[in-house]
C-alpha positions as CSV (number, residue, x, y, z in Angstrom):
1,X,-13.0,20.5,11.2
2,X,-15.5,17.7,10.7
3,X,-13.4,16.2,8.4
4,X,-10.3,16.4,11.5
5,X,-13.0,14.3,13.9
6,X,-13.6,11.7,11.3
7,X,-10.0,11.4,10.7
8,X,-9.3,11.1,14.4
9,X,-12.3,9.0,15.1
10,X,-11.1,6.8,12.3
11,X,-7.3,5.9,13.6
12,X,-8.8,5.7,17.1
13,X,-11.0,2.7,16.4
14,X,-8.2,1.1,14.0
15,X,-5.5,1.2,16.4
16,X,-8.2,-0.2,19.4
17,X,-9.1,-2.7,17.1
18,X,-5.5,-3.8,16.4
19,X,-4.9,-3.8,19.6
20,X,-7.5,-6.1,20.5
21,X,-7.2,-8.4,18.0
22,X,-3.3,-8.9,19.4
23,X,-4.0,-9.2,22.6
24,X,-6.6,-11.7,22.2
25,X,-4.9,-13.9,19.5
26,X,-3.9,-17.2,21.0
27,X,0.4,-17.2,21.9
28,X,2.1,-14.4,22.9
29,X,6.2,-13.4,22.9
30,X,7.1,-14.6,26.4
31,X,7.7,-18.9,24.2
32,X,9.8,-17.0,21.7
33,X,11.5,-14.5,23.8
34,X,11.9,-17.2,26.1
35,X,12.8,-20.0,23.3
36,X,12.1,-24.0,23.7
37,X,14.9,-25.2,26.4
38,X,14.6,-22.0,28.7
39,X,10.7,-22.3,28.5
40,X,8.8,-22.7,32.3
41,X,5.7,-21.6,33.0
42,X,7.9,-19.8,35.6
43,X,9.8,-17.6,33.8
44,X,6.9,-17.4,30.9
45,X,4.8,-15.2,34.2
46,X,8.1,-13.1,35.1
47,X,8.1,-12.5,30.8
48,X,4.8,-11.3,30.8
49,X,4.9,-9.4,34.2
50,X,7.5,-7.3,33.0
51,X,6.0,-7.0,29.4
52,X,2.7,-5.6,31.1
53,X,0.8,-8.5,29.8
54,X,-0.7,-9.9,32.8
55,X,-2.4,-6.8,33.3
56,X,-6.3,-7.1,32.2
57,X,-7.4,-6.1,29.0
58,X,-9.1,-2.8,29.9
59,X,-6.2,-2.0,31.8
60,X,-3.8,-2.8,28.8
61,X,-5.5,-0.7,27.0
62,X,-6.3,2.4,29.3
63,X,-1.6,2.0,30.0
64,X,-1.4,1.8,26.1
65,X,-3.3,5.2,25.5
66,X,-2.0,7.0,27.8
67,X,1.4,5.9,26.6
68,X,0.2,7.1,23.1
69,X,-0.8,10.4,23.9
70,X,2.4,10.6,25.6
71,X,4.6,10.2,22.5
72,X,5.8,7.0,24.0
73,X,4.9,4.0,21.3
74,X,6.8,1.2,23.0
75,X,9.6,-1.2,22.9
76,X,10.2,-3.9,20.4
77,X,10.6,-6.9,22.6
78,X,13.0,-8.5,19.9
79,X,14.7,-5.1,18.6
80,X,15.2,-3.6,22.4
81,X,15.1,-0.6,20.8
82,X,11.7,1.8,20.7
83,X,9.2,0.5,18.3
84,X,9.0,4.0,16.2
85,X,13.0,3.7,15.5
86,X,12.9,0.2,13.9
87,X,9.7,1.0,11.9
88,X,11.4,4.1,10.7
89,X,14.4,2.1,9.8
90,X,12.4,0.5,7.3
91,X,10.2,3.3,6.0
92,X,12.9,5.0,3.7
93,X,12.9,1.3,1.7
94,X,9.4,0.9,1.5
95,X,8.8,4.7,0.3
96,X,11.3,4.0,-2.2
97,X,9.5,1.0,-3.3
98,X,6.3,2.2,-3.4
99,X,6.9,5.8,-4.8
100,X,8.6,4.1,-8.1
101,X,5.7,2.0,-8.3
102,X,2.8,4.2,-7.6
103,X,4.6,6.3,-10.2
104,X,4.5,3.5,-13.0
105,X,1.0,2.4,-11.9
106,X,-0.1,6.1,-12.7
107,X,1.0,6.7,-16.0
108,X,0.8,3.1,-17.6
109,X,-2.6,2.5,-16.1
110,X,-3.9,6.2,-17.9
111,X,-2.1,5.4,-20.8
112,X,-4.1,2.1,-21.4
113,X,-7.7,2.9,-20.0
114,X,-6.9,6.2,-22.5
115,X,-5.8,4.3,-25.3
116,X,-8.5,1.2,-24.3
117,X,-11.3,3.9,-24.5
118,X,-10.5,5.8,-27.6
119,X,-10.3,2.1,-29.7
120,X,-13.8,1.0,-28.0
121,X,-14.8,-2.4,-29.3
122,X,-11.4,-3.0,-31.5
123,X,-8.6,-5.4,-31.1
124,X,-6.7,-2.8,-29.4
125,X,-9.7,-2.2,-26.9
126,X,-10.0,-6.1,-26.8
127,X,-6.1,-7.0,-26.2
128,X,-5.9,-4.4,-23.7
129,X,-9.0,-5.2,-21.3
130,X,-8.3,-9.0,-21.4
131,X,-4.9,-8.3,-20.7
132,X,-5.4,-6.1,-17.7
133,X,-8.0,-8.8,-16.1
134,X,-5.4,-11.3,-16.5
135,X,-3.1,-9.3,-15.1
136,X,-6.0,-8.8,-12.0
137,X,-6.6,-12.2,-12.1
138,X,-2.5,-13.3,-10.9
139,X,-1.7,-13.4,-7.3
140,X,1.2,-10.9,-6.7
141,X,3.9,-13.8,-5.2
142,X,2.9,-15.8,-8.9
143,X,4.1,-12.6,-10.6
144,X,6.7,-11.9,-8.6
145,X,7.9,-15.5,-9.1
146,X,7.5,-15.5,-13.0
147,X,9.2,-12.2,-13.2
148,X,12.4,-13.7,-11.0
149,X,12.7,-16.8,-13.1
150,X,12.9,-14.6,-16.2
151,X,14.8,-11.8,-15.6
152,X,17.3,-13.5,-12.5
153,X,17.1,-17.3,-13.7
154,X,16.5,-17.3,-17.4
155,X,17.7,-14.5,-18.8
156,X,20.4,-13.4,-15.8
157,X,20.4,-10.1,-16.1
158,X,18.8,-9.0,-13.3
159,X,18.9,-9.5,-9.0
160,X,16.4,-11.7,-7.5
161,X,16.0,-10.2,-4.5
162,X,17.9,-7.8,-1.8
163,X,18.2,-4.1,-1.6
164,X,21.8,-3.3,-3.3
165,X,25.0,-5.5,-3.3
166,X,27.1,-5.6,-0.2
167,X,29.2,-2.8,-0.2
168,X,27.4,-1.1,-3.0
169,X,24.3,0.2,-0.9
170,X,25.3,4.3,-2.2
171,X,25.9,2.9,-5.4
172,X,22.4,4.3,-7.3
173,X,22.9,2.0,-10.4
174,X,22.7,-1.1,-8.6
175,X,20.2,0.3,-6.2
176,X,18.0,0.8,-9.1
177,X,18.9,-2.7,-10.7
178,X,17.2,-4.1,-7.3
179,X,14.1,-2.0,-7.9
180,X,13.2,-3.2,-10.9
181,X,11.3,-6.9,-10.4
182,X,9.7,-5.6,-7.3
183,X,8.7,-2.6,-8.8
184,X,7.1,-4.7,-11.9
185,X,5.6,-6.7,-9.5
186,X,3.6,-4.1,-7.1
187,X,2.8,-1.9,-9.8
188,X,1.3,-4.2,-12.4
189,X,-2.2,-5.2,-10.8
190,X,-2.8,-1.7,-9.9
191,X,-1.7,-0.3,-13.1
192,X,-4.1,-3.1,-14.3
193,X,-6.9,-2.2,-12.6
194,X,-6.3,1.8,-12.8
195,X,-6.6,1.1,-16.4
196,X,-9.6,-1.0,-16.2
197,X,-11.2,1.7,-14.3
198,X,-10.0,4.7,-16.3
199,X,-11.8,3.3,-19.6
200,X,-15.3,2.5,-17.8
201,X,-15.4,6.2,-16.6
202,X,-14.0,7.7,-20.1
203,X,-16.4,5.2,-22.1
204,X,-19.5,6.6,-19.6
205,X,-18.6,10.3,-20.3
206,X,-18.3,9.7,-23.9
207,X,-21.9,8.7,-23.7
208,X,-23.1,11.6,-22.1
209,X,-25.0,14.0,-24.1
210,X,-22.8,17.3,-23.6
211,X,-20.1,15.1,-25.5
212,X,-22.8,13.9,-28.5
213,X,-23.3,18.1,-29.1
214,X,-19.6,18.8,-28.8
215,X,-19.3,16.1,-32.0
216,X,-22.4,17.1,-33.5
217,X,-20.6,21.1,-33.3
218,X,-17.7,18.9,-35.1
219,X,-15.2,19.1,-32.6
220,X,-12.3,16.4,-33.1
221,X,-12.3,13.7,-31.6
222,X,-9.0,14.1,-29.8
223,X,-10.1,17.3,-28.1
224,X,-12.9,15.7,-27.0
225,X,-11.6,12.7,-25.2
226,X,-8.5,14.6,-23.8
227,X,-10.0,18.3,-23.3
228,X,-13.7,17.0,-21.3
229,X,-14.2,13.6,-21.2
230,X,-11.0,13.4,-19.6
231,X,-11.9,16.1,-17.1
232,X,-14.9,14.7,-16.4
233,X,-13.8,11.8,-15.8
234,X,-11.3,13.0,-13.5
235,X,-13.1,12.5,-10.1
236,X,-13.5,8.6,-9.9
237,X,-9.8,8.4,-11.4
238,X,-8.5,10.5,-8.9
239,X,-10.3,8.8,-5.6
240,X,-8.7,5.3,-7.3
241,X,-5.3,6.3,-7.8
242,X,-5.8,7.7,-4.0
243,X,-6.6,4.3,-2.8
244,X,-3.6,2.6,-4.9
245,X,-1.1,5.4,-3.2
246,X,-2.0,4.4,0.4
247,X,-1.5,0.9,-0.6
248,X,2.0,1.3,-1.9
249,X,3.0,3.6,1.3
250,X,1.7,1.1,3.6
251,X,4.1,-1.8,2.0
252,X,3.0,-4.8,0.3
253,X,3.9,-7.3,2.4
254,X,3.6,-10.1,-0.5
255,X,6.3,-8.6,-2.4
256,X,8.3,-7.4,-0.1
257,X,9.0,-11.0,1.5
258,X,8.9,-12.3,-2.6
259,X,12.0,-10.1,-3.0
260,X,13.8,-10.2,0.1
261,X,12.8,-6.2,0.1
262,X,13.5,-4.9,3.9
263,X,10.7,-2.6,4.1
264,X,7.3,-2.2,6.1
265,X,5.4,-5.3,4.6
266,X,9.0,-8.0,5.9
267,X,9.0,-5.9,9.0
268,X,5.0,-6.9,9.4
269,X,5.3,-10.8,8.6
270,X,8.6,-11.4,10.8
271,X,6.4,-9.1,13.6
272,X,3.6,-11.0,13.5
273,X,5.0,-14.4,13.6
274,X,7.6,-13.0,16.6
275,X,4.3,-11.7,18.3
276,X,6.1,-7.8,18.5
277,X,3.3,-6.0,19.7
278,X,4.3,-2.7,20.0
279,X,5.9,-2.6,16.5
280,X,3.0,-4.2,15.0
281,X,0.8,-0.9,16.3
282,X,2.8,1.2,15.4
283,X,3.1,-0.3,11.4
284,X,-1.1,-0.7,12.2
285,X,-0.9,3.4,13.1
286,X,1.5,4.7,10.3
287,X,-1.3,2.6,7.4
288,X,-4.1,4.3,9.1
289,X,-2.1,7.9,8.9
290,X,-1.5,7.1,4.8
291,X,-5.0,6.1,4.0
292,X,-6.8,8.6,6.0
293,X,-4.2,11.0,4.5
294,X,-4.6,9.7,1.5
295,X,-8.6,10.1,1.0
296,X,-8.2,13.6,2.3
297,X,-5.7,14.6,-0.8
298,X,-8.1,12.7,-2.7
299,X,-11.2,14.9,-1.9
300,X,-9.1,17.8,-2.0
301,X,-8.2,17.1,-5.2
302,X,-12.0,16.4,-6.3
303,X,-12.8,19.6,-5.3
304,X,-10.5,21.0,-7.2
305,X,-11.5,19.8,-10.4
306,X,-15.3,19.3,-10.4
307,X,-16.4,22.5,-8.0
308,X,-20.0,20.5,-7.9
309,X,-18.2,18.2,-4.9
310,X,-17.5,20.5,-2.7
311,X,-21.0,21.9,-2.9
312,X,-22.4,18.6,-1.6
């Protein structure tokens, strides 16, 4: 139950802080809705009468909540449609999207900091770490760029950006052919970094003296680094790989307008810069849901595995 109030407490403050920060940013839809040759500072009033912006802030708000706990989340004032429907249009692509690469993140990043930790100080331990950094170290729309000139420009064998060919949108083999830069892209830092962070907590564990009496019983050292250092380790691994999962689900908006991807992340930039408040809380509402969500599986799954967390 505590853990319900903190969640609630949590979106509450992010969506009144969202909310806010619109409202308050210089501009509003009423010039674009309006465009440059209809434009009056006549018709801009009647724009923002019927749009409830004229209304003070407190007042905004109080109409917004109450809307909220209603069910009602808005209209898109570009879309005409409800906000919730044309966010939902775009939540199958950007589950897709960040499913595939959550998945990829996962088991290359544990396959490295595994591999990075059990060669400690070798050239396998040394290629791998300075290759993750690196890896850390590239802004997303770089990658995303490099990746397009050499698989769509250089080499031609792949799409540049898009979600299938027209006419083929059923078709899973091109579907999948699409996925496959984007995926790349938004997996590879976090994969990266996963790894990074996997091979810091193994190396710490294998320090540990419960690990120094397993070797000095002469247990292998394969059993020891996959049956309890791994185990051990499991907790920090687990609360990172929780943290990469809610960024995935929310959308990356980098890579999604790199690829031409029409998920969550477009739907945020072409928002933002067409001042669509109502979608823009609702995007702002479904990220808080996945990372609240998100740290709850993750302490779940802590307690799970080391008993000692949920004692605390």
């Amino acid at each position: 139950m505590r853990r319900v109030v903190e969640v609630t407490l949590t979106l509450g403050a992010l969506i009144l802080a969202v909310f806010l920060v619109l409202r308050l940013a210089p501009g509003g839809p009423a010039q674009l809705l309006l465009g440059p040759d209809r434009f009056t500072p006549e018709l801009e009033e009647r724009v923002n009468h019927t749009l409830g912006l004229d209304r003070s802030l407190p007042e905004q708000v109080v109409r917004w909540v109450r809307a909220v706990c209603a069910g009602e989340l808005g209209t898109s004032y570009f879309h005409r449609r409800p906000a919730s429907q044309v966010v939902l249009e775009r939540l199958g692509a950007t589950l897709i999207l960040g499913g595939l690469a959550f998945g990829l993140s996962l088991v290359v990043g544990l396959s490295v900091g595994v591999l990075a930790a059990a060669r400690q100080g070798s050239w396998v331990d040394r290629l791998l770490s300075h290759g993750a950094v690196a890896v850390i170290a590239t802004p997303s729309f770089w990658l995303g760029i490099g990746l397009i000139l050499l698989g769509s420009v250089w080499l031609g064998i792949l799409p540049s950006a898009g979600l299938a060919p027209i006419g083929q949108e059923g078709d899973l083999g091109a579907r999948l052919r699409y996925l496959i830069l984007p995926v790349l892209t938004m997996a590879a830092s976090h994969a990266a970094s996963l790894a990074l962070y996997t091979r810091s907590a193994l190396l710490e564990v294998l320090a540990s003296d419960f690990v120094r009496t397993a070797r000095a019983m002469g247990t292998s050292a394969r059993r020891i680094l996959w049956r309890h250092a791994l185990s051990a380790a499991a907790v920090p691994i687990i609360t990172m790989a929780a943290l990469n999962l809610a960024h995935f689900l929310e959308g990356s908006i980098v890579v999604e307008t790199v690829f031409g991807w029409p998920g969550i992340g477009q739907l945020t930039t072409a928002s933002v810069a067409r001042r669509d408040y109502p979608v823009l809380l609702v995007i702002s509402l479904w990220a808080g849901i996945v990372v609240v969500t998100a740290n709850l599986m993750a302490d779940l799954l802590t307690r799970l595995v080391d008993p000692r967390e949920a004692e605390e």
